[in-house]
C-alpha positions in Angstrom: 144.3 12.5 -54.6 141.4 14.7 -55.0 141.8 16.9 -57.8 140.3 21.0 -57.1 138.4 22.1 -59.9 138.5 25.7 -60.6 135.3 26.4 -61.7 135.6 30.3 -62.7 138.8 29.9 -64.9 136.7 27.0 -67.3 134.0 29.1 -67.4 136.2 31.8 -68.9 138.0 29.4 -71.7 134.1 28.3 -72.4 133.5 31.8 -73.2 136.5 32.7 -74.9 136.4 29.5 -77.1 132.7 30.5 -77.9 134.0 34.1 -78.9 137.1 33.0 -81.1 134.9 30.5 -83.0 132.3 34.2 -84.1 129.4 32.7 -81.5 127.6 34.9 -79.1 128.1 34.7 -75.3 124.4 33.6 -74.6 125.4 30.4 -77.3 128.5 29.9 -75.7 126.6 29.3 -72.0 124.3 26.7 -74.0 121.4 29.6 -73.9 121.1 30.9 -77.6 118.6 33.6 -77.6 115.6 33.3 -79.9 117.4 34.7 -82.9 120.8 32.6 -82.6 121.1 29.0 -83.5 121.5 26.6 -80.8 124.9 25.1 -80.2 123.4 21.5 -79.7 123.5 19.2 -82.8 120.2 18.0 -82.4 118.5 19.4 -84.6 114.4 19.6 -83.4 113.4 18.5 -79.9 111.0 15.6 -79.8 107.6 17.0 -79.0 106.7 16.2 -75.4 103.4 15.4 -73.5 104.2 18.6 -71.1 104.6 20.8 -74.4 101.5 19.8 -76.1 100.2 20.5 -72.7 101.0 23.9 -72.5 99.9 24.8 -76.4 96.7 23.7 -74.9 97.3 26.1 -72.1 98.4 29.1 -74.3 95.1 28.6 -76.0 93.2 29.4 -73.1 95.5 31.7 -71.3 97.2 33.8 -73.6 100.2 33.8 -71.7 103.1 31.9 -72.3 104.7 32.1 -68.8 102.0 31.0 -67.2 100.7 28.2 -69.5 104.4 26.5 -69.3 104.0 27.2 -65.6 100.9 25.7 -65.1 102.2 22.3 -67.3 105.8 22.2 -65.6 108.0 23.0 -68.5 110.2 25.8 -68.4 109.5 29.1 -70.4 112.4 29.0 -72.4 111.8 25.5 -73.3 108.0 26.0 -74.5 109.4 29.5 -76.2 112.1 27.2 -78.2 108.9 24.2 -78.8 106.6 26.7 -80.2 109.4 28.5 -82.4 110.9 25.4 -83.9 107.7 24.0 -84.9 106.4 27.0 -86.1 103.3 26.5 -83.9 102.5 30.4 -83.2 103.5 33.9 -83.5 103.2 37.1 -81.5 100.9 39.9 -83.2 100.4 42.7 -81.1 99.0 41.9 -77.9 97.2 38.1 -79.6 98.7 34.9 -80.5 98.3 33.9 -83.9 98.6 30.3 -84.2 99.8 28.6 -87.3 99.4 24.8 -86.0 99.1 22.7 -89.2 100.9 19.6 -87.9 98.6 16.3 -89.3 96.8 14.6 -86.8 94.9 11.3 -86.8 91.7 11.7 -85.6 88.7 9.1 -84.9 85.6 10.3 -86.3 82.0 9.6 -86.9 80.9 9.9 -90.3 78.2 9.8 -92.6 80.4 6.3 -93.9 81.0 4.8 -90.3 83.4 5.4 -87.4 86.6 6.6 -89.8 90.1 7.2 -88.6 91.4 10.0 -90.6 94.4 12.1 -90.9 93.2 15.9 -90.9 95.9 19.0 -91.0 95.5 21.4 -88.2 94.0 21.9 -85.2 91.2 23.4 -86.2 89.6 20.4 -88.0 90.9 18.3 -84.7 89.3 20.5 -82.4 86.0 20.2 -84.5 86.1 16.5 -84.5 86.3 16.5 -80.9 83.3 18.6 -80.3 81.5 16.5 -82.5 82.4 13.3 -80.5 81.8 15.2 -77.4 78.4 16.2 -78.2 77.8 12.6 -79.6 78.9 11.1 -76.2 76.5 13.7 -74.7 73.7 13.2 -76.8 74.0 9.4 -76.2 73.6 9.9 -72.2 70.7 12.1 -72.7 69.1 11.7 -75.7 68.8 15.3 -76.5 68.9 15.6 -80.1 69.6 19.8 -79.8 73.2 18.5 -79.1 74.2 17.7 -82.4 72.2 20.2 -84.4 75.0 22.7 -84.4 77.2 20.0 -86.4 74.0 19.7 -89.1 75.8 19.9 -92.8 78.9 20.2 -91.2 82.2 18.3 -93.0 85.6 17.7 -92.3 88.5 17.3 -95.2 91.3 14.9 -94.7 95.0 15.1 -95.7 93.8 13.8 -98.7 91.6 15.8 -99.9 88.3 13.9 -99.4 85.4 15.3 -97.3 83.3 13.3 -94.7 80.3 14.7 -93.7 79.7 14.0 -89.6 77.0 12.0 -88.5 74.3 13.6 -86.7 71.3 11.1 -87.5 70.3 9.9 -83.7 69.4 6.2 -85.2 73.0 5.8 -87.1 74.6 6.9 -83.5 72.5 4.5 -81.9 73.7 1.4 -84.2 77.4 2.7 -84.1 77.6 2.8 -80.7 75.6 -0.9 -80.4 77.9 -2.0 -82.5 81.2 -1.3 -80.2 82.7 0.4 -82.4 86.0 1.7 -80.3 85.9 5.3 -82.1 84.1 6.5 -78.8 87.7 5.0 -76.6 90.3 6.8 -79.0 91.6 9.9 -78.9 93.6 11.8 -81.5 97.5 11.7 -82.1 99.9 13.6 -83.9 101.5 12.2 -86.9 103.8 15.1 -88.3 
């Protein structure tokens, strides 16, 4: 015997559960606004690939709609990402972003091809450029490449600062020696 579910009336007792227990109607559909705790126990959602993705996206665009859009995540999911890691805040018309999560990053330093654990994405992003313009440079031996990174150091988590390399013969020998710093790419670690 198939048993007819009625849909509507479970709906309601959902709701009115929801209100007797002091929670709002948008918690009690499993949609807490912004402001409102979510009903789910889980406490953070595991950071995704599609997420990280569209913090890239938000970046460039300035739009958070359309940077979940264009890395297939909904906008209520990215808005909940970004607000439970504390990743970036609304000021005006500009994002302000407060990304300080630790990231282990391969870099090449005055000491060698180091793997080290820098806070925020700042120090992250300027690694990468480095490495980019080292990869560049290494095509097409133009030394102008790296004289924008000239001086230029980087402090780990720990408080130690490594100067980047940007002597053409030292990138020569590290990237003889096959050294896999130039295959890595970053991760995040908190």
């Amino acid at each position: 015997m198939i048993k007819i579910r009625d849909f509507k009336a479970e709906y309601q007792r959902r709701i009115a559960r929801a209100l007797s227990k002091g929670l709002s109607r948008s918690q009690a559909r499993g949609h807490a606004k912004a402001n409102e705790a979510p009903l789910s126990s889980k406490a953070r959602s595991p950071p995704d690939d599609r997420l990280e993705d569209a913090l890239r996206k938000l970046r460039s665009l300035g739009s958070q709609s359309a940077a979940a859009k264009e890395a297939g995540v909904s906008t209520e999911r990215f808005r909940r990402f970004i607000r439970e890691h504390d990743l970036a805040k609304r000021q005006g018309r500009t994002w302000i972003y407060s990304d300080h999560r630790v990231r282990l990053m391969p870099a090449i330093t005055t000491e060698g091809a180091l793997l080290l654990k820098v806070a925020g994405f700042e120090a992250a992003s300027l690694i990468g450029k480095h490495d980019a313009a080292v990869k560049a440079f290494l095509d097409t031996q133009d030394v102008s490449l790296l004289d924008p990174f000239k001086g230029v150091s980087v402090k780990d988590t720990a408080g130690r600062t490594h100067l980047l390399e940007t002597r053409p013969n030292a990138l020569y020998r590290l990237a003889a020696s096959g050294s896999e710093v130039f295959e890595q790419i970053y991760k995040i670690v908190s």
